[in-house]
DRENDO-1510 file (C-alpha; in Angstrom, 1 decimal, always signed):
<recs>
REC; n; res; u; v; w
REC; 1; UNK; -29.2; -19.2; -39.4 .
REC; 2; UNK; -32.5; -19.3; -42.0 .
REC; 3; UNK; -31.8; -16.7; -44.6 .
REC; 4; UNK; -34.8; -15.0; -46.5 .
REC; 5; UNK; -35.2; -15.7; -50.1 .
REC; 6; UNK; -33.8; -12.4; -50.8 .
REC; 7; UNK; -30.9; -12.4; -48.5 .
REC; 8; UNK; -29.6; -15.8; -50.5 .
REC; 9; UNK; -29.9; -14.2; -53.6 .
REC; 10; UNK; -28.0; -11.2; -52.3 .
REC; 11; UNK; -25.3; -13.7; -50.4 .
REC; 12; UNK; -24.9; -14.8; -53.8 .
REC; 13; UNK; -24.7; -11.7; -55.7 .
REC; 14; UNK; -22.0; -10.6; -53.1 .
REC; 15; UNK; -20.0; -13.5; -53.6 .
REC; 16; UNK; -20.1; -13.2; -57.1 .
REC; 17; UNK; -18.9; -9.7; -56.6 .
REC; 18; UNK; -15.9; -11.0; -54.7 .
REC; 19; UNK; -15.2; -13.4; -57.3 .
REC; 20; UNK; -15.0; -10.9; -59.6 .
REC; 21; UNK; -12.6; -9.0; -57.7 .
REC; 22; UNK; -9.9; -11.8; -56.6 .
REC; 23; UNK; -10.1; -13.1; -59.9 .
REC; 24; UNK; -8.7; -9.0; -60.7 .
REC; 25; UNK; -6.6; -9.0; -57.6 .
REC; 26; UNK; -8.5; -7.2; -54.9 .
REC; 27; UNK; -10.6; -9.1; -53.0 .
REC; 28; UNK; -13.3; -8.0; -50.9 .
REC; 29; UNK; -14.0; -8.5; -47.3 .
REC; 30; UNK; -17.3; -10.3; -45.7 .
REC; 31; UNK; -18.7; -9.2; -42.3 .
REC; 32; UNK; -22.1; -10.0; -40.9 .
REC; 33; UNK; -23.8; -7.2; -42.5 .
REC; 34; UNK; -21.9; -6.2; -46.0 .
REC; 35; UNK; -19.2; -7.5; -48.2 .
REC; 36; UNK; -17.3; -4.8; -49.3 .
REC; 37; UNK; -13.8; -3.9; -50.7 .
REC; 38; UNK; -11.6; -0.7; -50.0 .
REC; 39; UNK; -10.2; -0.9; -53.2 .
REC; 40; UNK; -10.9; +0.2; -57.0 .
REC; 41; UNK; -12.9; -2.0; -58.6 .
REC; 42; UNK; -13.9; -3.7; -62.0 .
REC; 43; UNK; -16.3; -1.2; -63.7 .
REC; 44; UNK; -19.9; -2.3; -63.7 .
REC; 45; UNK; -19.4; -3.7; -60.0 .
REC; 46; UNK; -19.8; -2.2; -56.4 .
REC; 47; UNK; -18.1; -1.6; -53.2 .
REC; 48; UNK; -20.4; -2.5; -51.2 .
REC; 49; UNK; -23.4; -5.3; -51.1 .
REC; 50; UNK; -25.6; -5.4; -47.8 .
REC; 51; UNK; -26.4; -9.2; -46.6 .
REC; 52; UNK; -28.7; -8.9; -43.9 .
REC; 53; UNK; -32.4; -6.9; -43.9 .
REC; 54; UNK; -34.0; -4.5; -41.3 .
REC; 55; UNK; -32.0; -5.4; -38.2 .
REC; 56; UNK; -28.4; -4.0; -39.2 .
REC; 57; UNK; -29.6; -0.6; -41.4 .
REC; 58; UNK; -27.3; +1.6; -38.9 .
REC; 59; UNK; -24.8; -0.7; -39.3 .
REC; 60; UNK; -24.8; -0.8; -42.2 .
REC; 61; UNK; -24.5; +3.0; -43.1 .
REC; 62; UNK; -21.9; +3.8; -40.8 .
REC; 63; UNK; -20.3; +0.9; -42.6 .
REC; 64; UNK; -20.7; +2.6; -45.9 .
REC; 65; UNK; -19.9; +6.1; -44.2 .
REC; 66; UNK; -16.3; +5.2; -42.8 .
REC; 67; UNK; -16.1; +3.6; -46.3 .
REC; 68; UNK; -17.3; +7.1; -48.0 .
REC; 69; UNK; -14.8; +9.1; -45.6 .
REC; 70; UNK; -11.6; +6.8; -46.6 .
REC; 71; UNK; -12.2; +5.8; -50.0 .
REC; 72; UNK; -12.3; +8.9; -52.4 .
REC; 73; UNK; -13.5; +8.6; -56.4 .
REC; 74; UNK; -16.3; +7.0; -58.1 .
REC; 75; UNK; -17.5; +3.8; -56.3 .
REC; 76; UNK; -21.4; +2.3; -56.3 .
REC; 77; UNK; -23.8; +0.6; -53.1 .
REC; 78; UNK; -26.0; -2.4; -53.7 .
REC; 79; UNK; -28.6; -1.1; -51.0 .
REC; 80; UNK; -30.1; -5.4; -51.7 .
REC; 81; UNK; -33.5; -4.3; -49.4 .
REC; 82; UNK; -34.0; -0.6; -50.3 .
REC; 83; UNK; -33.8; +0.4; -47.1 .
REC; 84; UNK; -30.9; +3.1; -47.1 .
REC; 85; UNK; -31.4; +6.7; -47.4 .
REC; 86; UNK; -27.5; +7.1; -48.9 .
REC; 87; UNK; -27.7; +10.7; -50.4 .
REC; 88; UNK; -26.4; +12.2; -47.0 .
REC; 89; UNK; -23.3; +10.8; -48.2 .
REC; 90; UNK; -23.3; +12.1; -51.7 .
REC; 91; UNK; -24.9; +9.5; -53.5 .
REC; 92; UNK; -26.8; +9.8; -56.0 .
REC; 93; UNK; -29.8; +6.8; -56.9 .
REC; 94; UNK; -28.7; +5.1; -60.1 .
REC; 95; UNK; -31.4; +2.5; -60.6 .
REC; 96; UNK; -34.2; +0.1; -58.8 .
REC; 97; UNK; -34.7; -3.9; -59.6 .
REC; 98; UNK; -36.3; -6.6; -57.9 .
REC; 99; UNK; -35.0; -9.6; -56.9 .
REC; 100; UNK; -36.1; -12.4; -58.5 .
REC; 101; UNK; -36.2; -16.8; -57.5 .
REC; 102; UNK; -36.6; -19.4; -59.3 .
REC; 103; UNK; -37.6; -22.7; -57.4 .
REC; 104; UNK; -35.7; -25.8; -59.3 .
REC; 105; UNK; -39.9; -27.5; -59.8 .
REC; 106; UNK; -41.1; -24.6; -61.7 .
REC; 107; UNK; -42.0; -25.6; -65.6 .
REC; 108; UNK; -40.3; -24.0; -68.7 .
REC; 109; UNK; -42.1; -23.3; -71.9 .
REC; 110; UNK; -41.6; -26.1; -74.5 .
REC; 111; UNK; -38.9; -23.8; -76.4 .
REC; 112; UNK; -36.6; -26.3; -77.9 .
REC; 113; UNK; -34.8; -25.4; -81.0 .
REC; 114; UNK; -32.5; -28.5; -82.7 .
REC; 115; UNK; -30.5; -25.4; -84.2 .
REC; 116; UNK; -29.2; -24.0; -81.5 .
REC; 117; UNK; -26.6; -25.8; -79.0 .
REC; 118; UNK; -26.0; -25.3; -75.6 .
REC; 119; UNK; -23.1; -25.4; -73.9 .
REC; 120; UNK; -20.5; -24.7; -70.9 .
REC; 121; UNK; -17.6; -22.7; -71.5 .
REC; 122; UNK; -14.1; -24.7; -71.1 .
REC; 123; UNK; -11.5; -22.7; -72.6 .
REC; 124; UNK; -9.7; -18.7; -72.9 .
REC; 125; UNK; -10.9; -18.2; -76.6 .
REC; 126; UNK; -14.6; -19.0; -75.8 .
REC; 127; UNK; -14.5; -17.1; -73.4 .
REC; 128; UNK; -13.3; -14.0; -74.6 .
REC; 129; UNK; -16.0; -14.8; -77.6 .
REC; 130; UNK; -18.5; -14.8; -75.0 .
REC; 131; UNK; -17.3; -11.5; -73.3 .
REC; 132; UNK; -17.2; -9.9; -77.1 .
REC; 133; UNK; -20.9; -11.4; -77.8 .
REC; 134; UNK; -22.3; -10.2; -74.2 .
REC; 135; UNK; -20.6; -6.5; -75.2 .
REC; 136; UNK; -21.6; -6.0; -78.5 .
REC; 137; UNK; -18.1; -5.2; -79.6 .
REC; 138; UNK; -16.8; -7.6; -81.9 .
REC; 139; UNK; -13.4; -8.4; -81.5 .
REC; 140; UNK; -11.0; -6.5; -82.5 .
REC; 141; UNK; -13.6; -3.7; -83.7 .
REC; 142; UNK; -14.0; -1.8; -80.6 .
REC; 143; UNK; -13.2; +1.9; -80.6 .
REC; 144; UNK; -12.2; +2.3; -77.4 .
REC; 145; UNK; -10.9; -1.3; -76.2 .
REC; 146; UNK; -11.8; -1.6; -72.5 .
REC; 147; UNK; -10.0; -3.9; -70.2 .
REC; 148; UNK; -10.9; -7.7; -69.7 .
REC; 149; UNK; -14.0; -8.3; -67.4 .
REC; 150; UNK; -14.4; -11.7; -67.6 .
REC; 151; UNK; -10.7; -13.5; -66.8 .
REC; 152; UNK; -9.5; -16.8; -68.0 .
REC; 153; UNK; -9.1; -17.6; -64.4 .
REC; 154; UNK; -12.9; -17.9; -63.9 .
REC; 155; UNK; -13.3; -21.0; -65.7 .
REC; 156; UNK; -11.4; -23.0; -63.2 .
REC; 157; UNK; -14.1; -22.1; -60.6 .
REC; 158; UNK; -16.1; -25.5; -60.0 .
REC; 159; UNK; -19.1; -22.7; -58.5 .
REC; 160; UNK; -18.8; -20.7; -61.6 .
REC; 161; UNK; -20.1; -21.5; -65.5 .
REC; 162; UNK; -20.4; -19.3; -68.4 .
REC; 163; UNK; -22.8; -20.6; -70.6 .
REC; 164; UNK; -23.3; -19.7; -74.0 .
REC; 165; UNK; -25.5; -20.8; -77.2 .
REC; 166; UNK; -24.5; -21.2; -80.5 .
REC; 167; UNK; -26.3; -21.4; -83.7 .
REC; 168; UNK; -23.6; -22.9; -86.3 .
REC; 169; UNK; -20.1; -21.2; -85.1 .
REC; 170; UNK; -21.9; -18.0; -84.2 .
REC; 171; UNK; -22.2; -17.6; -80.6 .
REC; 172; UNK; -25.7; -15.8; -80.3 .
REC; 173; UNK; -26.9; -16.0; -76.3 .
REC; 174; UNK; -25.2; -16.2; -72.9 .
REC; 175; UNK; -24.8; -15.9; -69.2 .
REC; 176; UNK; -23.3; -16.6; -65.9 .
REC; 177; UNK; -24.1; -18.9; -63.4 .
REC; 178; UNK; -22.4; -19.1; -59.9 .
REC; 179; UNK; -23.5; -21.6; -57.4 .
REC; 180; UNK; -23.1; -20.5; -53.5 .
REC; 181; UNK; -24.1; -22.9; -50.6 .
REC; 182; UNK; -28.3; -22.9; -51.0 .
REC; 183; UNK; -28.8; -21.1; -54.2 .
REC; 184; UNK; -27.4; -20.9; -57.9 .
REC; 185; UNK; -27.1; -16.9; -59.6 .
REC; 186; UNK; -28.1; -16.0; -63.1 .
REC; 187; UNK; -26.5; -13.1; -64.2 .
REC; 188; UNK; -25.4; -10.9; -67.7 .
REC; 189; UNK; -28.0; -12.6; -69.7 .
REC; 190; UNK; -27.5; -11.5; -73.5 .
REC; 191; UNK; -29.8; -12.9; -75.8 .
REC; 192; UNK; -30.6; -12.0; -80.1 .
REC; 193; UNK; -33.1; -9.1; -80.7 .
REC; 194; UNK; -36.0; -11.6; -81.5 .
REC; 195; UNK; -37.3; -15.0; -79.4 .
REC; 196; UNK; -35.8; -13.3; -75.7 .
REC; 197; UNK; -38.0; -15.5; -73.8 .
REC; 198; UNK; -37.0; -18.6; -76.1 .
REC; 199; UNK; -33.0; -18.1; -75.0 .
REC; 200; UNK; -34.2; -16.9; -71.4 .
REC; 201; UNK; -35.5; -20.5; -71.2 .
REC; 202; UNK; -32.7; -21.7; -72.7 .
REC; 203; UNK; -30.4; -20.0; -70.3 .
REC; 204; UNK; -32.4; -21.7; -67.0 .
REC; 205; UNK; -32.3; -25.0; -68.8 .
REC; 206; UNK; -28.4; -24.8; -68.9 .
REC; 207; UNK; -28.0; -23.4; -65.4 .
REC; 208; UNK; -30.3; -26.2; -64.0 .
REC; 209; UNK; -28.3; -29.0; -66.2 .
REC; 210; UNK; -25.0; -27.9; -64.5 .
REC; 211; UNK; -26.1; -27.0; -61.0 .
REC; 212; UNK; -29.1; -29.3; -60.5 .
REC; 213; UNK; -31.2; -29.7; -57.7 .
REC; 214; UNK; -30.9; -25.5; -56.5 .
REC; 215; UNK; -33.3; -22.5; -57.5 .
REC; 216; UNK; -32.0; -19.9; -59.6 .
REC; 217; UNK; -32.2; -16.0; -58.2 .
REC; 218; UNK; -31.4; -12.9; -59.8 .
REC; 219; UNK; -32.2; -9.7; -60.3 .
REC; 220; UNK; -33.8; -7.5; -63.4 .
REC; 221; UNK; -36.1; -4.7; -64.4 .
REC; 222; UNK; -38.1; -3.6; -67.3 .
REC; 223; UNK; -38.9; -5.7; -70.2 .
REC; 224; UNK; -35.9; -8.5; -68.5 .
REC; 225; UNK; -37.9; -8.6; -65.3 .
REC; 226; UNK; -41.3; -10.0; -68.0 .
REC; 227; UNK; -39.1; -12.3; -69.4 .
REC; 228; UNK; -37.7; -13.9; -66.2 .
REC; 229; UNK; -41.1; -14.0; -65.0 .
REC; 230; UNK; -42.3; -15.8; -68.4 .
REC; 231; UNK; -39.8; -18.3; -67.7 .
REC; 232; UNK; -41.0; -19.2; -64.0 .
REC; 233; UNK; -38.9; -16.5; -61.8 .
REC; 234; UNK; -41.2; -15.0; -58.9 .
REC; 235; UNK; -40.5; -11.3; -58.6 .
REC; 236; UNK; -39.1; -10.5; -54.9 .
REC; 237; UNK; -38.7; -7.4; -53.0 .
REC; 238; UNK; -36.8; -4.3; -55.0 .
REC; 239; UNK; -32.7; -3.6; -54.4 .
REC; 240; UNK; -31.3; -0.1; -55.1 .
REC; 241; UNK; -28.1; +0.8; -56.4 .
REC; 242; UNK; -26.7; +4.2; -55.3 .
REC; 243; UNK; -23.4; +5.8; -56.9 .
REC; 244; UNK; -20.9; +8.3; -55.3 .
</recs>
Protein backbone atom coordinates (compact mmCIF):
# COMPACT_ATOMS: atom_id res chain seq x y z
CA UNK A 1 0.00 0.00 0.00
CA UNK A 2 1.30 3.81 -1.13
CA UNK A 3 0.83 5.93 1.97
CA UNK A 4 0.20 9.81 1.44
CA UNK A 5 2.82 12.09 2.81
CA UNK A 6 0.70 12.85 5.63
CA UNK A 7 -0.43 9.39 6.48
CA UNK A 8 3.57 8.51 7.01
CA UNK A 9 4.10 11.26 9.15
CA UNK A 10 0.99 10.29 11.15
CA UNK A 11 2.13 6.29 11.01
CA UNK A 12 5.06 7.78 12.68
CA UNK A 13 3.67 9.98 15.12
CA UNK A 14 1.46 6.93 16.17
CA UNK A 15 4.30 4.78 16.65
CA UNK A 16 6.08 7.13 18.54
CA UNK A 17 3.03 7.31 20.71
CA UNK A 18 3.22 3.61 21.32
CA UNK A 19 6.74 3.90 22.06
CA UNK A 20 6.07 6.11 24.56
CA UNK A 21 3.59 4.05 26.18
CA UNK A 22 5.50 0.51 26.34
CA UNK A 23 8.39 2.15 27.36
CA UNK A 24 5.65 3.28 30.62
CA UNK A 25 4.07 -0.15 30.48
CA UNK A 26 0.87 0.18 28.53
CA UNK A 27 1.15 -0.27 25.13
CA UNK A 28 -1.16 0.66 22.56
CA UNK A 29 -2.86 -1.35 19.92
CA UNK A 30 -2.56 -0.83 15.93
CA UNK A 31 -5.56 -1.61 13.62
CA UNK A 32 -6.02 -0.41 10.06
CA UNK A 33 -7.53 2.78 10.87
CA UNK A 34 -6.13 4.01 14.52
CA UNK A 35 -3.66 3.11 17.05
CA UNK A 36 -4.99 3.50 20.25
CA UNK A 37 -4.66 2.39 23.88
CA UNK A 38 -7.46 1.67 26.53
CA UNK A 39 -5.35 2.60 29.12
CA UNK A 40 -4.15 5.86 31.11
CA UNK A 41 -1.61 7.40 29.53
CA UNK A 42 1.65 9.58 29.85
CA UNK A 43 0.40 13.20 30.04
CA UNK A 44 0.98 15.26 26.94
CA UNK A 45 0.04 12.11 24.81
CA UNK A 46 -3.33 10.70 23.24
CA UNK A 47 -5.45 7.71 23.08
CA UNK A 48 -6.03 7.70 19.98
CA UNK A 49 -4.15 8.57 16.51
CA UNK A 50 -6.03 8.01 13.10
CA UNK A 51 -3.76 6.35 10.20
CA UNK A 52 -5.75 6.31 7.25
CA UNK A 53 -7.68 9.60 5.43
CA UNK A 54 -11.23 9.93 4.02
CA UNK A 55 -12.15 6.27 3.41
CA UNK A 56 -12.38 5.01 7.16
CA UNK A 57 -14.01 8.44 9.00
CA UNK A 58 -17.06 6.14 10.36
CA UNK A 59 -14.70 3.83 11.36
CA UNK A 60 -12.98 5.58 12.82
CA UNK A 61 -15.53 7.39 15.22
CA UNK A 62 -17.30 4.49 16.18
CA UNK A 63 -13.75 3.49 17.05
CA UNK A 64 -13.31 6.48 19.21
CA UNK A 65 -17.10 6.14 20.47
CA UNK A 66 -16.83 2.53 21.97
CA UNK A 67 -13.48 3.97 23.31
CA UNK A 68 -15.49 7.17 24.86
CA UNK A 69 -18.29 4.70 26.31
CA UNK A 70 -15.58 2.30 28.05
CA UNK A 71 -12.85 4.49 28.96
CA UNK A 72 -14.03 7.21 31.54
CA UNK A 73 -11.55 10.47 32.61
CA UNK A 74 -9.50 12.87 30.77
CA UNK A 75 -8.04 11.34 27.53
CA UNK A 76 -7.09 13.32 24.04
CA UNK A 77 -7.73 12.37 19.85
CA UNK A 78 -5.14 13.14 17.21
CA UNK A 79 -7.98 13.58 14.50
CA UNK A 80 -4.21 13.44 11.85
CA UNK A 81 -6.69 14.78 8.64
CA UNK A 82 -9.21 17.10 10.44
CA UNK A 83 -11.87 15.34 9.34
CA UNK A 84 -13.87 14.31 12.62
CA UNK A 85 -16.65 16.23 14.06
CA UNK A 86 -15.84 14.67 17.82
CA UNK A 87 -17.88 17.15 20.08
CA UNK A 88 -20.94 14.66 19.90
CA UNK A 89 -18.89 12.74 22.12
CA UNK A 90 -17.95 15.43 24.63
CA UNK A 91 -14.90 16.71 23.23
CA UNK A 92 -13.87 19.68 23.24
CA UNK A 93 -11.19 21.13 20.22
CA UNK A 94 -7.89 21.79 21.91
CA UNK A 95 -5.67 22.98 19.14
CA UNK A 96 -4.94 22.81 15.00
CA UNK A 97 -1.28 22.16 13.29
CA UNK A 98 -0.19 21.20 10.06
CA UNK A 99 1.80 18.50 9.16
CA UNK A 100 4.95 19.25 7.95
CA UNK A 101 7.84 17.03 5.43
CA UNK A 102 11.01 17.47 4.90
CA UNK A 103 12.50 15.71 1.71
CA UNK A 104 16.30 14.46 2.71
CA UNK A 105 17.64 16.92 -0.81
CA UNK A 106 16.28 20.06 0.60
CA UNK A 107 19.28 22.74 1.54
CA UNK A 108 19.87 24.16 5.14
CA UNK A 109 20.95 27.70 5.74
CA UNK A 110 24.74 27.90 6.24
CA UNK A 111 24.23 28.20 10.25
CA UNK A 112 27.27 26.57 11.62
CA UNK A 113 28.54 27.70 14.91
CA UNK A 114 32.25 26.04 16.07
CA UNK A 115 30.73 26.78 19.73
CA UNK A 116 28.07 24.70 19.89
CA UNK A 117 28.33 20.72 19.68
CA UNK A 118 26.03 18.35 18.53
CA UNK A 119 25.45 15.23 19.78
CA UNK A 120 23.32 11.79 20.39
CA UNK A 121 22.31 10.98 23.66
CA UNK A 122 23.98 7.61 25.09
CA UNK A 123 23.39 7.56 28.76
CA UNK A 124 20.49 8.02 31.92
CA UNK A 125 22.09 11.39 33.23
CA UNK A 126 22.00 13.01 29.75
CA UNK A 127 19.08 12.21 29.43
CA UNK A 128 17.30 13.25 32.30
CA UNK A 129 19.47 16.70 31.58
CA UNK A 130 17.76 16.82 28.37
CA UNK A 131 14.18 16.13 29.78
CA UNK A 132 15.12 19.03 32.57
CA UNK A 133 16.36 21.42 29.60
CA UNK A 134 13.25 20.57 27.13
CA UNK A 135 10.91 21.41 30.60
CA UNK A 136 12.34 24.40 31.77
CA UNK A 137 12.58 23.01 35.31
CA UNK A 138 16.01 22.68 36.34
CA UNK A 139 16.72 19.81 38.29
CA UNK A 140 15.99 19.53 41.41
CA UNK A 141 14.18 23.10 41.36
CA UNK A 142 10.77 22.13 40.35
CA UNK A 143 7.86 22.98 42.51
CA UNK A 144 5.72 20.43 41.71
CA UNK A 145 8.11 17.42 40.45
CA UNK A 146 6.12 15.67 37.78
CA UNK A 147 6.82 12.11 36.85
CA UNK A 148 9.58 10.98 34.26
CA UNK A 149 8.47 11.38 30.59
CA UNK A 150 11.36 10.44 28.83
CA UNK A 151 12.66 6.79 30.27
CA UNK A 152 16.17 5.48 30.35
CA UNK A 153 14.76 2.68 28.49
CA UNK A 154 14.42 4.78 25.25
CA UNK A 155 17.96 5.09 24.54
CA UNK A 156 18.28 1.48 23.75
CA UNK A 157 15.76 1.95 20.81
CA UNK A 158 18.12 1.69 17.50
CA UNK A 159 14.64 3.82 15.81
CA UNK A 160 14.89 6.36 18.50
CA UNK A 161 17.62 9.38 19.31
CA UNK A 162 17.55 12.25 21.53
CA UNK A 163 19.60 14.77 20.36
CA UNK A 164 20.79 17.60 22.18
CA UNK A 165 23.36 20.66 21.77
CA UNK A 166 25.65 21.86 24.01
CA UNK A 167 27.54 25.09 24.26
CA UNK A 168 30.41 24.36 26.96
CA UNK A 169 28.70 21.83 29.63
CA UNK A 170 25.40 23.69 29.29
CA UNK A 171 22.92 21.75 27.35
CA UNK A 172 21.02 24.65 25.38
CA UNK A 173 18.81 22.85 22.39
CA UNK A 174 17.19 19.50 21.73
CA UNK A 175 14.81 17.04 20.23
CA UNK A 176 13.62 13.69 19.29
CA UNK A 177 14.05 11.72 16.43
CA UNK A 178 12.29 8.27 15.71
CA UNK A 179 12.80 6.49 12.51
CA UNK A 180 9.70 4.20 11.21
CA UNK A 181 9.92 2.16 7.99
CA UNK A 182 9.81 5.27 5.12
CA UNK A 183 10.11 8.34 7.21
CA UNK A 184 12.21 9.71 10.25
CA UNK A 185 9.92 12.16 13.08
CA UNK A 186 11.17 15.32 14.61
CA UNK A 187 9.48 16.06 17.61
CA UNK A 188 9.87 18.36 21.21
CA UNK A 189 12.11 20.71 19.65
CA UNK A 190 13.51 23.23 22.47
CA UNK A 191 15.77 25.70 21.38
CA UNK A 192 17.44 29.28 23.40
CA UNK A 193 15.18 32.49 23.20
CA UNK A 194 17.48 33.98 20.42
CA UNK A 195 18.89 32.26 16.89
CA UNK A 196 15.57 29.56 16.76
CA UNK A 197 16.07 29.01 13.23
CA UNK A 198 19.96 28.61 13.70
CA UNK A 199 19.21 25.40 16.33
CA UNK A 200 16.14 24.36 14.07
CA UNK A 201 18.88 23.80 11.46
CA UNK A 202 20.86 22.41 13.76
CA UNK A 203 18.29 19.97 14.88
CA UNK A 204 17.68 18.64 10.96
CA UNK A 205 21.41 18.37 10.54
CA UNK A 206 21.61 15.85 13.50
CA UNK A 207 18.46 13.95 12.66
CA UNK A 208 19.76 13.56 9.00
CA UNK A 209 23.44 12.54 10.33
CA UNK A 210 21.90 9.68 12.33
CA UNK A 211 19.03 8.50 10.08
CA UNK A 212 20.38 9.38 6.66
CA UNK A 213 18.91 8.92 3.46
CA UNK A 214 14.86 9.54 4.98
CA UNK A 215 12.79 12.87 4.99
CA UNK A 216 11.95 14.37 8.21
CA UNK A 217 7.96 15.06 9.09
CA UNK A 218 6.39 16.70 11.85
CA UNK A 219 4.03 18.71 12.97
CA UNK A 220 3.87 22.61 14.39
CA UNK A 221 2.02 25.84 14.51
CA UNK A 222 2.61 29.48 14.98
CA UNK A 223 5.96 31.01 15.03
CA UNK A 224 7.46 26.88 15.02
CA UNK A 225 5.55 26.20 11.88
CA UNK A 226 7.95 29.64 10.16
CA UNK A 227 10.85 28.16 11.55
CA UNK A 228 10.42 24.63 10.13
CA UNK A 229 9.48 26.15 6.97
CA UNK A 230 12.86 28.39 7.11
CA UNK A 231 14.66 25.41 7.46
CA UNK A 232 13.20 23.46 4.25
CA UNK A 233 9.92 21.71 5.81
CA UNK A 234 6.76 21.97 3.29
CA UNK A 235 3.71 22.73 5.30
CA UNK A 236 1.03 19.70 4.69
CA UNK A 237 -2.61 19.45 5.39
CA UNK A 238 -3.82 20.55 9.18
CA UNK A 239 -4.35 17.64 12.20
CA UNK A 240 -6.66 18.51 15.12
CA UNK A 241 -6.43 17.42 18.58
CA UNK A 242 -9.67 17.02 20.46
CA UNK A 243 -9.77 16.44 24.46
CA UNK A 244 -12.52 14.67 26.56
Amino acid sequence: MIRSQVEQAARNNAIWCDTICRAHGVAGEFDAAVWFNRNPVPRFYPNVVTLVEQRHIATQFAQIQDLAASFPGHWAVKDSFAELDLSALAFELLFEANWIWRAPSARLPNTHDQEVQWVRLQGAAQLAQWESAWSGNPIGHSATPQPRLFLPALLADPDVAFIAAYQGNEMIAGAIANRTDTVVGLSNLFTPPADHVAFWAGCVATAQATFPGLPLVGYESGADLVRAEAVGFEKLQSLRVWGR
